[in-house]
KOLZAPA-907354 format. One record per residue (C-alpha): x, y, z; residue in three letters. Coordinates in pm, whole numbers, plus 50000, padded with zeros to 5 digits. Layout:
BEGIN
{X->X; Y->Y; Z->Z; resn->Ala}
...
END
This chain:
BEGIN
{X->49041; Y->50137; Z->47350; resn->Unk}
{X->48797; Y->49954; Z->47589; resn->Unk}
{X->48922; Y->49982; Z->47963; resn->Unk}
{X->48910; Y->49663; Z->48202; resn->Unk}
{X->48630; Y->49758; Z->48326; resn->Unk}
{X->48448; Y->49745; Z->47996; resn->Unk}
{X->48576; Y->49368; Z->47900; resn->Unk}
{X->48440; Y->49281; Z->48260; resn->Unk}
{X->48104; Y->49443; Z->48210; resn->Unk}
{X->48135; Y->49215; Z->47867; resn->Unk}
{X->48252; Y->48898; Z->48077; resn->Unk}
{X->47917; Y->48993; Z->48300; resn->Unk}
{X->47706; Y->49047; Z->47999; resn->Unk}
{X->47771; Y->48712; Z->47882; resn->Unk}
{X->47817; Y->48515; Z->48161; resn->Unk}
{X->47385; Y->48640; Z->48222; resn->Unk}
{X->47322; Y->48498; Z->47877; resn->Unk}
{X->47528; Y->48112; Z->47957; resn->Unk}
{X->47276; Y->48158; Z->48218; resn->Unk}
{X->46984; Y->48207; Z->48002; resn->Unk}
{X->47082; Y->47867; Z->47845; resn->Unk}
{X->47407; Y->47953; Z->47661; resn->Unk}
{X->47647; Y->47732; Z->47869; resn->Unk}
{X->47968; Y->47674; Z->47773; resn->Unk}
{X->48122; Y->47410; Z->47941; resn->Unk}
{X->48476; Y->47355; Z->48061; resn->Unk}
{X->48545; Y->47739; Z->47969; resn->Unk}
{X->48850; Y->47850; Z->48178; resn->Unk}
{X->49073; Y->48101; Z->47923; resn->Unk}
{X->49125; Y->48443; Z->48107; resn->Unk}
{X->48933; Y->48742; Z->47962; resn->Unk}
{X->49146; Y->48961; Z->47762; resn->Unk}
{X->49215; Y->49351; Z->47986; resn->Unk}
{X->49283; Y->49689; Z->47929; resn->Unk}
{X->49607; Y->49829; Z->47802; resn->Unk}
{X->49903; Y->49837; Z->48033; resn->Unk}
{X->49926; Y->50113; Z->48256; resn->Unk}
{X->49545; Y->50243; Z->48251; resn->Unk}
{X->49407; Y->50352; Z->48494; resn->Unk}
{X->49019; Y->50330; Z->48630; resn->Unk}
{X->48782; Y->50443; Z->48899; resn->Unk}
{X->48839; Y->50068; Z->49036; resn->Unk}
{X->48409; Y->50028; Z->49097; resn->Unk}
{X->48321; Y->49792; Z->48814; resn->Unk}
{X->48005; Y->50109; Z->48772; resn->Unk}
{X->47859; Y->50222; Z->48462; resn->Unk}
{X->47808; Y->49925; Z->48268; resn->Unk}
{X->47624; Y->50093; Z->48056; resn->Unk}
{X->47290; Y->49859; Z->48174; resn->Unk}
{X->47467; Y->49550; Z->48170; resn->Unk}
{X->47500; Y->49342; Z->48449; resn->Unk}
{X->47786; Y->49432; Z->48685; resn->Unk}
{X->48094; Y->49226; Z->48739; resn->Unk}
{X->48075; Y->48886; Z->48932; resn->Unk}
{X->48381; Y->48744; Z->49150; resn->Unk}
{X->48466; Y->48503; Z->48845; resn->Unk}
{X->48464; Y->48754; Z->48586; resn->Unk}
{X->48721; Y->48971; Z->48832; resn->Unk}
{X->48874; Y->48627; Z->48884; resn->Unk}
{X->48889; Y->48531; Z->48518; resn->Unk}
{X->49056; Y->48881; Z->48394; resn->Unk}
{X->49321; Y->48911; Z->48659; resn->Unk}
{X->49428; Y->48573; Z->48728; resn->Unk}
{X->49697; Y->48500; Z->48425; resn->Unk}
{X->49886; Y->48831; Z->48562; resn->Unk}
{X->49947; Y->48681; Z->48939; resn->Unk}
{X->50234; Y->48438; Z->49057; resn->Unk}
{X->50336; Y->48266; Z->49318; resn->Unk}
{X->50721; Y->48342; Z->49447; resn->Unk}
{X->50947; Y->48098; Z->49601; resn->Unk}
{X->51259; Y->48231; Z->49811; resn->Unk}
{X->51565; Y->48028; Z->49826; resn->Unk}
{X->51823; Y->48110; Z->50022; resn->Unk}
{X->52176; Y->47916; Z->50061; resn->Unk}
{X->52025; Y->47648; Z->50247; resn->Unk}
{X->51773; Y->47617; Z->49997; resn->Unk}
{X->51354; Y->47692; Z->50027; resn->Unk}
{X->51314; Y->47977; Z->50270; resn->Unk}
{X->51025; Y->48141; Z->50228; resn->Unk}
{X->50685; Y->48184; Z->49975; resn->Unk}
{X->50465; Y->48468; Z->49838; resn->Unk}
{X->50248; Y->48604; Z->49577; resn->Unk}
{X->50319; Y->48884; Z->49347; resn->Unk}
{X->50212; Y->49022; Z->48986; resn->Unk}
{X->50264; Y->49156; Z->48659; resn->Unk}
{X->50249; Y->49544; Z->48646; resn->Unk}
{X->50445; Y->49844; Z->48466; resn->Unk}
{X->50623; Y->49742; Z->48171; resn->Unk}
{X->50623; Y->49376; Z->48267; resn->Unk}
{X->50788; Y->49384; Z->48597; resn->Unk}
{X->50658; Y->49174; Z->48869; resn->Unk}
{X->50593; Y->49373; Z->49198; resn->Unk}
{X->50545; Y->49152; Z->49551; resn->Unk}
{X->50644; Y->49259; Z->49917; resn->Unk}
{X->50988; Y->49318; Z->50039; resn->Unk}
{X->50977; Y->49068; Z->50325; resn->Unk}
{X->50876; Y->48807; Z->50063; resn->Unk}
{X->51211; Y->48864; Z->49916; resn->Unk}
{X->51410; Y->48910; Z->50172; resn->Unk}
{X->51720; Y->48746; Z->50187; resn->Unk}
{X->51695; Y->48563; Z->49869; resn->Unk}
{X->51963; Y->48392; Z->49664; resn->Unk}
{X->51797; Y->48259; Z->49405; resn->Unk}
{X->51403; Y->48348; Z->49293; resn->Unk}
{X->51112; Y->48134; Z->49085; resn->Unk}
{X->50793; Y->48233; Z->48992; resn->Unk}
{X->50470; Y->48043; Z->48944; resn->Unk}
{X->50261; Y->48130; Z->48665; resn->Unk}
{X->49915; Y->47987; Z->48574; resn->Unk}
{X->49941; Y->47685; Z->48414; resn->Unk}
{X->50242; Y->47557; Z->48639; resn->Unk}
{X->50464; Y->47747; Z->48449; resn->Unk}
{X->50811; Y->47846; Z->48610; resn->Unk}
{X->51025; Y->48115; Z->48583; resn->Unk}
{X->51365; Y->48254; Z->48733; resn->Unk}
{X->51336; Y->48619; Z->48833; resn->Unk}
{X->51616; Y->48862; Z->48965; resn->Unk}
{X->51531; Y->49129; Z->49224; resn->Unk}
{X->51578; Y->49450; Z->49081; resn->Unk}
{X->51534; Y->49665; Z->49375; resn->Unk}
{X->51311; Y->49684; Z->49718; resn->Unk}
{X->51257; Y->49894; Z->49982; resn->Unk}
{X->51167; Y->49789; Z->50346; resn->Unk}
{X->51026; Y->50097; Z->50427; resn->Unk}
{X->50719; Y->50052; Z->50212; resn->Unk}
{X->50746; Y->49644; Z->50213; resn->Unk}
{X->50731; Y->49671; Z->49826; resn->Unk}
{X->50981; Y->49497; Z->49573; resn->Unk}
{X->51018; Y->49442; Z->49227; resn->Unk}
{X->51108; Y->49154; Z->48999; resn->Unk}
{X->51222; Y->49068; Z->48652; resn->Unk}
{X->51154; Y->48779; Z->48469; resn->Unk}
{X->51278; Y->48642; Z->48167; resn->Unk}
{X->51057; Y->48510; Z->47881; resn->Unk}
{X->50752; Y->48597; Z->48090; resn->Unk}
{X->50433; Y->48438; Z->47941; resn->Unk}
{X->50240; Y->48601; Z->47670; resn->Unk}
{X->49900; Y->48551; Z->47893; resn->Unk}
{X->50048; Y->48761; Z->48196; resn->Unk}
{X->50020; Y->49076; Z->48102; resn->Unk}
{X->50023; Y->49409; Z->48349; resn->Unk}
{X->49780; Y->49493; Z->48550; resn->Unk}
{X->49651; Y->49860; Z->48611; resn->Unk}
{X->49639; Y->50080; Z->48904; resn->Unk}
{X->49336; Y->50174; Z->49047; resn->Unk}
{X->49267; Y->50557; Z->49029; resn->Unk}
{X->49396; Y->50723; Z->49314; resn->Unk}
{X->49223; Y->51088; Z->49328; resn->Unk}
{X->49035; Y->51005; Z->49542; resn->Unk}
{X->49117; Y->50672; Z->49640; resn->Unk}
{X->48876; Y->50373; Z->49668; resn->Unk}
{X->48636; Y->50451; Z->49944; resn->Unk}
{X->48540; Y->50190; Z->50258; resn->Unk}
{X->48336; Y->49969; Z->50156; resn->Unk}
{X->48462; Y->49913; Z->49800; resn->Unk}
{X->48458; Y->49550; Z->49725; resn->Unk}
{X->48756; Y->49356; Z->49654; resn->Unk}
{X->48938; Y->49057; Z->49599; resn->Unk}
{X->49254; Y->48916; Z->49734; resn->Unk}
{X->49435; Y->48665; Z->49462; resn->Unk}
{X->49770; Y->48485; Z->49555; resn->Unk}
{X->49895; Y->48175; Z->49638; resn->Unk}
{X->49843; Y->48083; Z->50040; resn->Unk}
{X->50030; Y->47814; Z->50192; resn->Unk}
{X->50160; Y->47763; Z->49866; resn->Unk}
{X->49829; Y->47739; Z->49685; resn->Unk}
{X->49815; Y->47922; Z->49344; resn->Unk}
{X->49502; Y->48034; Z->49215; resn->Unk}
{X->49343; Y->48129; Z->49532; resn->Unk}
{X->49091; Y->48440; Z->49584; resn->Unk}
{X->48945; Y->48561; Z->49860; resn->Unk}
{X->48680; Y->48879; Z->49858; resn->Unk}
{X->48580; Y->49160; Z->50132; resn->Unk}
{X->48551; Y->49489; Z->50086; resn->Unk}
{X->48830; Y->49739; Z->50180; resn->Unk}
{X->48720; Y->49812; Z->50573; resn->Unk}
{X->48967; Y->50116; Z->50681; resn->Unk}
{X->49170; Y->50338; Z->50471; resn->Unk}
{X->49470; Y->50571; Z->50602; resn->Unk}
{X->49598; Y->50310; Z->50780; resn->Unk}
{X->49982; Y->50378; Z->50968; resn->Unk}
{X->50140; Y->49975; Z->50987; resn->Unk}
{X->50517; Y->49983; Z->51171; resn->Unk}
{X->50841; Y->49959; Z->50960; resn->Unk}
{X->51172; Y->49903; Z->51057; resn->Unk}
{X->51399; Y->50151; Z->51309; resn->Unk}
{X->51036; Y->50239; Z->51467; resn->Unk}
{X->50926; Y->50409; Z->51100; resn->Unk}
{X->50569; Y->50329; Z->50936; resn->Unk}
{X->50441; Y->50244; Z->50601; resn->Unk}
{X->50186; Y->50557; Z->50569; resn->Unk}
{X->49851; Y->50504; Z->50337; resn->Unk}
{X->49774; Y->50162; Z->50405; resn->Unk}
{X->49484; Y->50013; Z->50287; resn->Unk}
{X->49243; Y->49780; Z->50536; resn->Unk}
{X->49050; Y->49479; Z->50416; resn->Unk}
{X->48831; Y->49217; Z->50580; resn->Unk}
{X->48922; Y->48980; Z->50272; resn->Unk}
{X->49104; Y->48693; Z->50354; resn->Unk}
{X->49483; Y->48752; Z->50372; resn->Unk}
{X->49671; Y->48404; Z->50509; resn->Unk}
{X->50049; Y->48322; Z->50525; resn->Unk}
{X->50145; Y->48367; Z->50118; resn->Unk}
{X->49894; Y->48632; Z->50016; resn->Unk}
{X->50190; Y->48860; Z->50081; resn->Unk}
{X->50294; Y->49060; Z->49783; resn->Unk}
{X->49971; Y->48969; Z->49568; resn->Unk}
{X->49708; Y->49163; Z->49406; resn->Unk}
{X->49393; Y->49361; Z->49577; resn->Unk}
{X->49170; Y->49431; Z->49280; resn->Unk}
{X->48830; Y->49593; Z->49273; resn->Unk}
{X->48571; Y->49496; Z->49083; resn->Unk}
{X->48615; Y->49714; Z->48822; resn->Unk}
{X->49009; Y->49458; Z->48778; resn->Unk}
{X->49220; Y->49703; Z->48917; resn->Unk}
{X->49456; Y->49696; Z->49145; resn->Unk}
{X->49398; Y->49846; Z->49477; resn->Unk}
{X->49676; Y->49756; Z->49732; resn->Unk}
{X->49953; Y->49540; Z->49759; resn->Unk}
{X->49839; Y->49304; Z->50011; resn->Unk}
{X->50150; Y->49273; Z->50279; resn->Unk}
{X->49959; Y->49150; Z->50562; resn->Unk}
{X->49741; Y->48946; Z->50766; resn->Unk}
{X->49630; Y->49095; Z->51129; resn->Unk}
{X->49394; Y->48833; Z->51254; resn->Unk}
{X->48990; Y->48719; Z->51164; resn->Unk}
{X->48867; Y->48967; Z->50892; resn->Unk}
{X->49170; Y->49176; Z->50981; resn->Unk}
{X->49453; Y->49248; Z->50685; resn->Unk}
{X->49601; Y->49497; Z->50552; resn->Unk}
{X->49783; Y->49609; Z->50170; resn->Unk}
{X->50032; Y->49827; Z->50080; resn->Unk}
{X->49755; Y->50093; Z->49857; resn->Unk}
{X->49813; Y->50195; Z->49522; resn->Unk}
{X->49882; Y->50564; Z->49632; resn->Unk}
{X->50200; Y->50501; Z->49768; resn->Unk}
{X->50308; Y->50182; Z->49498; resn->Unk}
{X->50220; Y->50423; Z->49196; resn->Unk}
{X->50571; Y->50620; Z->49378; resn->Unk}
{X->50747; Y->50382; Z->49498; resn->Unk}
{X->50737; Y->50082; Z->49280; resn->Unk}
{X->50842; Y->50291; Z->48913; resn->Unk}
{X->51197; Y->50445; Z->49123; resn->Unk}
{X->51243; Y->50037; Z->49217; resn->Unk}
{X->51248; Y->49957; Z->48877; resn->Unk}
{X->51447; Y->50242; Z->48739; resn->Unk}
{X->51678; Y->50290; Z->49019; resn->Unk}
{X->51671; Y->49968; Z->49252; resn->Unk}
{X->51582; Y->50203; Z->49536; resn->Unk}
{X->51337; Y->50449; Z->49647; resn->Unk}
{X->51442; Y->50735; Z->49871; resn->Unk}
{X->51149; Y->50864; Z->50199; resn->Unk}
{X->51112; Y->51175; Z->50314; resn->Unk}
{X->51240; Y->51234; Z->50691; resn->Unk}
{X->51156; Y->51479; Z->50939; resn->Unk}
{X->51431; Y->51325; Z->51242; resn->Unk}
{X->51119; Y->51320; Z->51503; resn->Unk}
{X->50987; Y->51146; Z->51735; resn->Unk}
{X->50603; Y->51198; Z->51830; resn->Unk}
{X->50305; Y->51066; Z->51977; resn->Unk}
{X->49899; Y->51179; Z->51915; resn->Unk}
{X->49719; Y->51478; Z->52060; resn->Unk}
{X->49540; Y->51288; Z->52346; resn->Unk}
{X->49290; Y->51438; Z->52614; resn->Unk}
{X->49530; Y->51438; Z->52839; resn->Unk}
{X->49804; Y->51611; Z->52684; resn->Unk}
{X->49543; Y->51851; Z->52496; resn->Unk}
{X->49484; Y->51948; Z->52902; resn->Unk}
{X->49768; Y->51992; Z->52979; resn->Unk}
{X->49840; Y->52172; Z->52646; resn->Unk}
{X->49494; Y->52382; Z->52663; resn->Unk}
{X->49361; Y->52275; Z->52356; resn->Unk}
{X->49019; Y->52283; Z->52314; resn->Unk}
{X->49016; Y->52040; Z->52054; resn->Unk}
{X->49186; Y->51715; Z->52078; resn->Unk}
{X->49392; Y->51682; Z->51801; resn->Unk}
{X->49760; Y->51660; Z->51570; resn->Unk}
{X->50077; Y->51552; Z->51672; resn->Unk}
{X->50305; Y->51596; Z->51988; resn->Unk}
{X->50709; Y->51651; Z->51925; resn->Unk}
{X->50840; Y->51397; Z->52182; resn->Unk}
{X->51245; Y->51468; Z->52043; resn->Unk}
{X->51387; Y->51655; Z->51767; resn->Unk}
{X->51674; Y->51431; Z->51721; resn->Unk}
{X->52016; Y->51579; Z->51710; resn->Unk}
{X->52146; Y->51699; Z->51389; resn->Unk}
{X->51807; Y->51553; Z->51203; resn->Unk}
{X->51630; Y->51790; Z->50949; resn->Unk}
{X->51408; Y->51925; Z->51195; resn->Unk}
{X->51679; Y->52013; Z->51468; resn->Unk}
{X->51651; Y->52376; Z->51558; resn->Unk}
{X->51308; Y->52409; Z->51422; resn->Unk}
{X->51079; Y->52232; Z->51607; resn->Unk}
{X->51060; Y->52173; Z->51981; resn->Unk}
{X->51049; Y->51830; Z->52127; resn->Unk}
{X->50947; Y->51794; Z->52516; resn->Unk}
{X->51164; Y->51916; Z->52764; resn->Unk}
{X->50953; Y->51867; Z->53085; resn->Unk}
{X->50653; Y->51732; Z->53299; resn->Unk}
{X->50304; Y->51758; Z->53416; resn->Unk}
{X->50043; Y->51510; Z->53542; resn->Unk}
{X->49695; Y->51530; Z->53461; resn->Unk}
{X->49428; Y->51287; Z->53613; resn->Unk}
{X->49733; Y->51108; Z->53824; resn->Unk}
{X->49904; Y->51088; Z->53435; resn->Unk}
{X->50235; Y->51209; Z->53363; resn->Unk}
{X->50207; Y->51381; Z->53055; resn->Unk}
{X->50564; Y->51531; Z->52873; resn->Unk}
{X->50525; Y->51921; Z->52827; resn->Unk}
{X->50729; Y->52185; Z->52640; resn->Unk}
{X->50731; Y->52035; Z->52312; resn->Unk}
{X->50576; Y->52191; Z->52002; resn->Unk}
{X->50195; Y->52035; Z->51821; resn->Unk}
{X->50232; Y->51993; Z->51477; resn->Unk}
{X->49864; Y->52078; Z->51344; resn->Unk}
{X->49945; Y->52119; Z->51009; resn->Unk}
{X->50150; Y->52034; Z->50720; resn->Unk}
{X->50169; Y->52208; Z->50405; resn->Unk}
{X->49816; Y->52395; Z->50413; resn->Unk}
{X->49691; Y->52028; Z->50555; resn->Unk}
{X->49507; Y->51976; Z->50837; resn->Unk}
{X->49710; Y->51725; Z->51104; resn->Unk}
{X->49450; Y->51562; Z->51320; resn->Unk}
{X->49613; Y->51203; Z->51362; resn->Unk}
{X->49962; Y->51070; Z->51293; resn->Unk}
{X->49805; Y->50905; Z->50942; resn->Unk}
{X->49768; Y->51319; Z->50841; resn->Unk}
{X->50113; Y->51385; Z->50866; resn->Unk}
{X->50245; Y->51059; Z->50758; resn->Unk}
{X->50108; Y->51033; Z->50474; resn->Unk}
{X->50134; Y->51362; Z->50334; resn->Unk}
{X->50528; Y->51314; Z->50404; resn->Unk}
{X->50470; Y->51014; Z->50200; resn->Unk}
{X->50240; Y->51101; Z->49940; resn->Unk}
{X->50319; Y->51446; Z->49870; resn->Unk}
{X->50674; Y->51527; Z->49967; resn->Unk}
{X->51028; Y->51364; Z->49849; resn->Unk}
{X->51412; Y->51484; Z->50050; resn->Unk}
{X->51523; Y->51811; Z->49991; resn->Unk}
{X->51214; Y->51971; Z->49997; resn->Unk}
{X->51135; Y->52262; Z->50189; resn->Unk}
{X->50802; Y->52147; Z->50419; resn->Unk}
{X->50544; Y->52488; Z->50592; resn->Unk}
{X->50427; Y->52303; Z->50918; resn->Unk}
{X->50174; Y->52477; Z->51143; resn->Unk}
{X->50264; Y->52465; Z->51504; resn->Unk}
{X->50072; Y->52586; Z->51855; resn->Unk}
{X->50415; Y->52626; Z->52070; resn->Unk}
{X->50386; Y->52860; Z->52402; resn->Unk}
{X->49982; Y->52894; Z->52347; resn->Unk}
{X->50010; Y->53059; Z->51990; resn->Unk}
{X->49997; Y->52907; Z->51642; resn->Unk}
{X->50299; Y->52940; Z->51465; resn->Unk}
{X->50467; Y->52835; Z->51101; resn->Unk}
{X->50771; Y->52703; Z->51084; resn->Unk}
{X->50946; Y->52538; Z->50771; resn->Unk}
{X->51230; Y->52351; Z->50708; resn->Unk}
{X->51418; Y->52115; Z->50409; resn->Unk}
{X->51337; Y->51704; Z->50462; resn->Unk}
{X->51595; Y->51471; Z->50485; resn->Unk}
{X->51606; Y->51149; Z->50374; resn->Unk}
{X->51568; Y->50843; Z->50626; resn->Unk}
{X->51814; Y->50609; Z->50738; resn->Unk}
{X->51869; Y->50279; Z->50579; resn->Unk}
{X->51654; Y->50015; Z->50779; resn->Unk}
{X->52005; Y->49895; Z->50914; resn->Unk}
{X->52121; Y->50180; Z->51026; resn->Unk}
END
């Protein structure tokens, strides 16, 4: 069965010979894709000779699958987004996009609308998923990018969505920063997160990232200024988004710390040669890692700084190197789930030590 990335090369191949003098005017059907739930190495490579994907062929091939989302609350319009097909038909978006919703409609191309029902999203990721009845034969899932390894910087990409309310809309960059930590709620983070210089505006929230090769990349889930956004990446969707759907909920590993980043300061006052992992600020009381690691207990100043002391350096996590906050996040995120039983590599007193204990699962955002 040919993957997206073949039908684009195709849409390439013969988009070079309209050019050549075979135009076809006033063409605007979407290219047929790949199977549902394929997968691809996202870089729109190995065309076999043919000439490689343009922005309207990744346009063309994705664009039947994305909607625009309108939130209504009690008091009527409160809020818009994108989103898109995915799965078995589901439409994923952000949770924020959702939030608070009473009543749901979804834009399709072609200005057809839809009611959708939330069936389940999770604030700690910003992800969500929708069902929609009689869904349009045109909008059909798109994949997931391959994940092992993920899309590299300077992959190029396209953002498609509906901002300020306008469907159809793409915007392309390349994806600028990878490993990204973005804040959540109760002082949390959303681990993984992808970094793009493509245009992401008020209403790109919850829509597609694709690479060139039509897959999807991140979820985009926010704007952070001029050639600044960021996406929720397919790593952490590919877990979260399938529990939504079958459960309504998705359950995140919890270590009940607080912590801040190896910094040359508190490497100083540490002795660490090397500046680098993760300082245990608290261990809060009667969280999973209570009893097992150290937070800080005391003082020291270094260059006029006060710096906290006593607490134990997480360096490692399950045979992984912790080097910045993004190390240890995302490995909770990525690799763990509650109730397992995590190895962590700590230097506590001067030595390196290993220390394990069994995750917990985090709060709910309201707690």
């Amino acid at each position: 069965m040919p993957t997206r990335r073949d039908l684009l090369a195709g849409l390439a191949s013969s988009g070079a010979a309209a050019s050549a003098g075979c135009v076809r005017l006033g063409a605007s059907e979407a290219a047929p894709r790949a199977a549902a739930g394929s997968e691809s190495d996202g870089s729109g490579a190995g065309t076999g000779g043919r000439s490689p994907a343009t922005e309207t062929d990744v346009y063309r091939s994705t664009i039947q699958s994305v909607v625009g989302i309108l939130n209504y609350g009690q008091n009527g319009p409160q809020g818009s987004g994108s989103g898109f097909v995915a799965g078995d038909g589901y439409i994923v978006t952000n949770q924020h996009v959702v939030a608070g919703a009473t009543e749901v409609k979804l834009r399709f191309q072609g200005n057809t609308w839809r009611d959708a029902a939330i069936v389940g999203t999770d604030a700690y990721s910003d992800l969500a998923v929708l069902r929609a009845e009689d869904r349009p034969e045109a909008a059909t899932p798109l994949s997931w990018v391959a994940t092992d390894p993920e899309p590299p910087v300077g992959t190029s990409v396209m953002a498609i969505g509906s901002p300020y309310g306008f469907s159809g809309s793409a915007s392309t960059g390349v994806i600028s920063g990878v490993d990204r930590v973005l804040s959540a709620p109760n002082n949390f983070t959303v681990a993984d997160s992808v970094q793009t210089d493509a245009a992401l505006n008020p209403g790109n929230s919850g829509g597609p990232i694709v690479t060139y090769g039509g897959d999807v990349a991140a979820v985009a889930a926010r704007g952070g200024g001029d050639n600044l956004g960021f996406g929720v990446s397919a790593a952490l969707s590919k877990r979260v988004i399938p529990a939504l759907a079958a459960d309504g909920e998705y359950d995140h590993s919890y270590m009940g710390v607080r912590l801040v980043e190896v910094s040359p300061l508190i490497a100083e006052a540490y002795g660490i040669d090397d500046v680098g992992g993760v300082l245990i600020v608290e261990a809060v009381e009667g969280g999973p890692a209570d009893g097992t690691l150290r937070g800080t207990d005391g003082s020291t100043t270094v260059d006029g700084v006060s710096v906290p002391t006593g607490g134990d350096v997480v360096v490692g996590v399950g045979g992984t190197d912790v080097e910045v906050q993004a190390d240890l996040s995302n490995y909770l995120a990525l690799e763990t789930s509650p109730g397992d039983t995590v190895e962590f590599t700590v230097l506590r007193d001067g030595s390196e030590r290993t220390v394990s204990f069994e995750l917990g699962e985090r709060p709910e955002p309201d707690a």
